[in-house]
N, C-alpha and C positions, 0 to 999 in steps of 0.2 A: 681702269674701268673695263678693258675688253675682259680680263682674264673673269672678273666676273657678269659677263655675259651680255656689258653695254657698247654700242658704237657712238664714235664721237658724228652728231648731226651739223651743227650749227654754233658759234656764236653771234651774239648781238647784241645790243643795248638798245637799252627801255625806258621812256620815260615813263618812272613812277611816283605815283602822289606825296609818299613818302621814301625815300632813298635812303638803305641800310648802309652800314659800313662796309665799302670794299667796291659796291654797285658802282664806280666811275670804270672798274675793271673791265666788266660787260656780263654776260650772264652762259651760259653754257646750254645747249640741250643733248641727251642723251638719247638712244632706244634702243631697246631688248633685238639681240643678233640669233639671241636661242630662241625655241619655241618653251624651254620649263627651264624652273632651275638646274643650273648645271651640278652630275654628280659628285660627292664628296668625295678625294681619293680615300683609300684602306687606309687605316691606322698599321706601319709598321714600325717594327724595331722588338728588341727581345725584352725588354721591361712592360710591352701590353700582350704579350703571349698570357693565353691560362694558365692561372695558378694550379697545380693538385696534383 
């Protein structure tokens, strides 16, 4: 999760009216470390060079 751009805040468990499969696990929260999306690297290698 960091590598895209979230930090680990918190776990905890919840009591919910209805309880999904896994929820005895606990629940996770995450938040944004960047301020925008992080850039994509270049496409490299010699098969996405221009053709012509």
């Amino acid at each position: 999760m960091e590598k895209a751009g979230l930090r680990f805040v918190r776990s905890y468990t919840g009591d919910w009216p209805e309880a999904i499969p896994g929820s005895e696990h606990g629940e996770v929260e995450y938040a944004l470390t960047a301020p925008g999306p992080a850039p994509h690297p270049a496409p490299a290698g010699p098969d996405l060079a221009p053709q012509g």
